[in-house]
N, C-alpha and C positions, 0 to 999 in steps of 0.2 A: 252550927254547921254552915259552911260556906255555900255561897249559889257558884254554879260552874256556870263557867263563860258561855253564850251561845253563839254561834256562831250563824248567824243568818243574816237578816237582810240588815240591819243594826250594823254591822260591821264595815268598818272601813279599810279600804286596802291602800296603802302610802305608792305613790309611784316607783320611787326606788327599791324596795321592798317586791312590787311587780316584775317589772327588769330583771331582778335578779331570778324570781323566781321560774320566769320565761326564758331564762336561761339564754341571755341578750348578753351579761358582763357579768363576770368569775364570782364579786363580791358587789358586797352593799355599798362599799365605801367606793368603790368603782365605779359603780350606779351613780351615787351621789354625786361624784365630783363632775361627771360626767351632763347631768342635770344641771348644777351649778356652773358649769364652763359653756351652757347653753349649746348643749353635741345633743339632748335630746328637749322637742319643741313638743306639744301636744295640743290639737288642733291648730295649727300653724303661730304658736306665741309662746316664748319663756317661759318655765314653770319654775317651783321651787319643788324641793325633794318629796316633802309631805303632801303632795298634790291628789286629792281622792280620784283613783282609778274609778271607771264606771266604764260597762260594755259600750260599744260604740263609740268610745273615742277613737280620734284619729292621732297615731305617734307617730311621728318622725325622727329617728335614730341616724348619728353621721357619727362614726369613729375613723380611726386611720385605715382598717381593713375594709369595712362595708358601709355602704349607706341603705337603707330602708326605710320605707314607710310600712304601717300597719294598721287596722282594724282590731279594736281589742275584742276578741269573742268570748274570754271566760275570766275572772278571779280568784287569785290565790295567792295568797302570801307565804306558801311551803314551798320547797324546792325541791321537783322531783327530776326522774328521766327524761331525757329528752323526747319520746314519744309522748309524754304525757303534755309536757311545757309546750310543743308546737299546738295541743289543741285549745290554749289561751290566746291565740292573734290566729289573723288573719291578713299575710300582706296581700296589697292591691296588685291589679294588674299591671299596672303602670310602672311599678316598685321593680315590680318582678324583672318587666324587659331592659330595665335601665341596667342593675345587676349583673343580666345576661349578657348585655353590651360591655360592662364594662369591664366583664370575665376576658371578653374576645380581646379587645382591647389590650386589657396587659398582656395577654400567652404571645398574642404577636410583635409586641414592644421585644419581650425577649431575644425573638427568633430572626430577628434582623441584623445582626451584626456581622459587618465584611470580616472576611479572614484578613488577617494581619494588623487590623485597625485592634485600639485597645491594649492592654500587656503585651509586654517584649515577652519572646518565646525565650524559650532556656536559652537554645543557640545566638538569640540577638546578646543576650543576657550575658552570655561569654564575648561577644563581640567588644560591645560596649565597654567591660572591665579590662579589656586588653588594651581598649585604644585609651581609655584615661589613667591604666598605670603608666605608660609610656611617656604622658608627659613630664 
Protein backbone atom coordinates (compact mmCIF):
# COMPACT_ATOMS: atom_id res chain seq x y z
CA UNK A 1 0.00 0.00 0.00
CA UNK A 2 1.13 3.48 -0.77
CA UNK A 3 2.01 6.24 1.89
CA UNK A 4 -0.24 9.45 1.20
CA UNK A 5 1.39 12.58 0.62
CA UNK A 6 1.40 14.77 3.76
CA UNK A 7 1.06 17.86 3.57
CA UNK A 8 2.83 19.88 6.38
CA UNK A 9 5.61 21.65 7.09
CA UNK A 10 7.88 19.34 4.43
CA UNK A 11 6.11 20.92 1.73
CA UNK A 12 7.22 23.34 -0.48
CA UNK A 13 5.20 25.84 -2.35
CA UNK A 14 6.80 27.02 -6.10
CA UNK A 15 6.34 30.88 -6.44
CA UNK A 16 4.52 30.72 -9.65
CA UNK A 17 2.28 27.97 -8.40
CA UNK A 18 1.58 30.91 -5.23
CA UNK A 19 0.61 33.68 -7.86
CA UNK A 20 -1.50 31.84 -9.35
CA UNK A 21 -3.12 30.60 -6.54
CA UNK A 22 -3.40 34.31 -4.84
CA UNK A 23 -5.10 34.73 -7.68
CA UNK A 24 -2.39 37.68 -8.86
CA UNK A 25 -2.40 36.01 -12.86
CA UNK A 26 -5.35 33.79 -14.67
CA UNK A 27 -2.69 30.84 -15.25
CA UNK A 28 0.63 29.19 -14.20
CA UNK A 29 2.18 29.82 -17.42
CA UNK A 30 1.20 33.60 -16.95
CA UNK A 31 2.88 33.44 -13.66
CA UNK A 32 5.76 31.98 -15.14
CA UNK A 33 6.52 34.19 -17.81
CA UNK A 34 5.83 36.93 -15.90
CA UNK A 35 8.66 35.82 -13.08
CA UNK A 36 11.00 35.03 -15.96
CA UNK A 37 10.50 38.59 -17.77
CA UNK A 38 11.49 39.85 -14.13
CA UNK A 39 7.41 41.73 -13.61
CA UNK A 40 7.73 39.93 -10.34
CA UNK A 41 11.06 40.57 -7.83
CA UNK A 42 10.79 38.90 -4.19
CA UNK A 43 12.51 40.66 -1.63
CA UNK A 44 13.72 43.39 -3.85
CA UNK A 45 15.98 40.74 -6.46
CA UNK A 46 15.08 38.36 -9.56
CA UNK A 47 13.83 35.07 -9.04
CA UNK A 48 13.28 32.19 -10.97
CA UNK A 49 9.78 30.34 -11.05
CA UNK A 50 10.47 27.53 -8.67
CA UNK A 51 11.56 29.94 -5.93
CA UNK A 52 10.35 28.31 -2.27
CA UNK A 53 7.52 30.81 -1.05
CA UNK A 54 7.82 31.25 2.82
CA UNK A 55 5.57 33.59 5.11
CA UNK A 56 7.19 36.82 5.33
CA UNK A 57 8.39 37.46 2.29
CA UNK A 58 8.31 40.61 0.55
CA UNK A 59 6.79 40.50 -3.46
CA UNK A 60 6.74 42.94 -5.59
CA UNK A 61 4.42 42.48 -8.68
CA UNK A 62 4.51 45.15 -11.88
CA UNK A 63 2.16 44.12 -14.78
CA UNK A 64 0.52 46.45 -17.34
CA UNK A 65 -2.73 46.96 -15.13
CA UNK A 66 -1.39 47.29 -11.46
CA UNK A 67 1.75 47.53 -9.61
CA UNK A 68 1.87 46.08 -5.91
CA UNK A 69 3.86 45.07 -3.24
CA UNK A 70 2.96 42.50 -0.62
CA UNK A 71 3.71 40.61 2.64
CA UNK A 72 3.03 36.86 2.18
CA UNK A 73 0.71 35.94 5.17
CA UNK A 74 -0.42 32.24 4.35
CA UNK A 75 0.45 29.11 1.71
CA UNK A 76 -1.16 27.36 -0.68
CA UNK A 77 -0.70 25.91 -3.93
CA UNK A 78 -4.85 25.27 -4.65
CA UNK A 79 -6.69 27.75 -6.25
CA UNK A 80 -9.67 28.97 -4.65
CA UNK A 81 -12.16 32.15 -4.31
CA UNK A 82 -11.15 35.17 -4.16
CA UNK A 83 -12.10 35.65 -0.41
CA UNK A 84 -10.18 33.01 0.45
CA UNK A 85 -6.92 33.92 -1.97
CA UNK A 86 -6.91 37.57 -0.40
CA UNK A 87 -6.23 35.88 3.15
CA UNK A 88 -2.69 34.66 1.58
CA UNK A 89 -0.89 38.38 1.25
CA UNK A 90 -0.94 41.18 2.83
CA UNK A 91 -0.13 44.46 0.91
CA UNK A 92 1.83 47.35 2.51
CA UNK A 93 0.80 50.59 3.37
CA UNK A 94 2.94 52.14 1.00
CA UNK A 95 1.69 49.64 -1.92
CA UNK A 96 -1.72 50.64 -1.12
CA UNK A 97 -1.36 54.66 -1.47
CA UNK A 98 0.69 54.56 -4.59
CA UNK A 99 -2.33 52.37 -6.21
CA UNK A 100 -4.75 54.84 -4.99
CA UNK A 101 -2.73 57.66 -6.50
CA UNK A 102 -2.46 56.14 -9.40
CA UNK A 103 -6.38 55.19 -9.69
CA UNK A 104 -6.85 59.32 -9.31
CA UNK A 105 -4.28 59.81 -11.75
CA UNK A 106 -5.65 57.91 -14.83
CA UNK A 107 -9.93 58.76 -14.13
CA UNK A 108 -8.45 62.33 -14.52
CA UNK A 109 -6.12 61.71 -17.71
CA UNK A 110 -9.48 60.75 -19.13
CA UNK A 111 -11.68 63.69 -18.28
CA UNK A 112 -9.74 66.43 -19.71
CA UNK A 113 -10.17 66.53 -23.14
CA UNK A 114 -11.29 70.15 -24.89
CA UNK A 115 -14.43 69.75 -27.11
CA UNK A 116 -13.58 69.82 -30.52
CA UNK A 117 -9.85 68.74 -30.02
CA UNK A 118 -9.51 64.99 -31.17
CA UNK A 119 -11.99 63.09 -34.06
CA UNK A 120 -13.77 65.21 -36.56
CA UNK A 121 -17.54 65.12 -35.69
CA UNK A 122 -19.86 63.49 -38.17
CA UNK A 123 -20.55 67.12 -39.53
CA UNK A 124 -16.64 68.03 -39.84
CA UNK A 125 -16.59 64.44 -41.39
CA UNK A 126 -19.07 65.63 -44.27
CA UNK A 127 -17.20 68.85 -44.45
CA UNK A 128 -13.99 67.52 -45.23
CA UNK A 129 -15.54 64.75 -48.07
CA UNK A 130 -17.04 67.53 -49.77
CA UNK A 131 -14.18 69.69 -50.03
CA UNK A 132 -11.65 66.77 -51.39
CA UNK A 133 -14.11 65.30 -53.83
CA UNK A 134 -14.27 68.80 -55.48
CA UNK A 135 -10.93 68.66 -56.30
Amino acid sequence: MMAMKQWGAEHKYRLDKWLWAARFFKTRSLAADAIDSGKVRVDGERTKTAKEVKVGMLIHIRTRDFEIELNVAGLSDIRRGAPEAVTLYMETEASRLKREQAKLTRESDFATRDRGTGRPTKRELRDIKKFTQNW
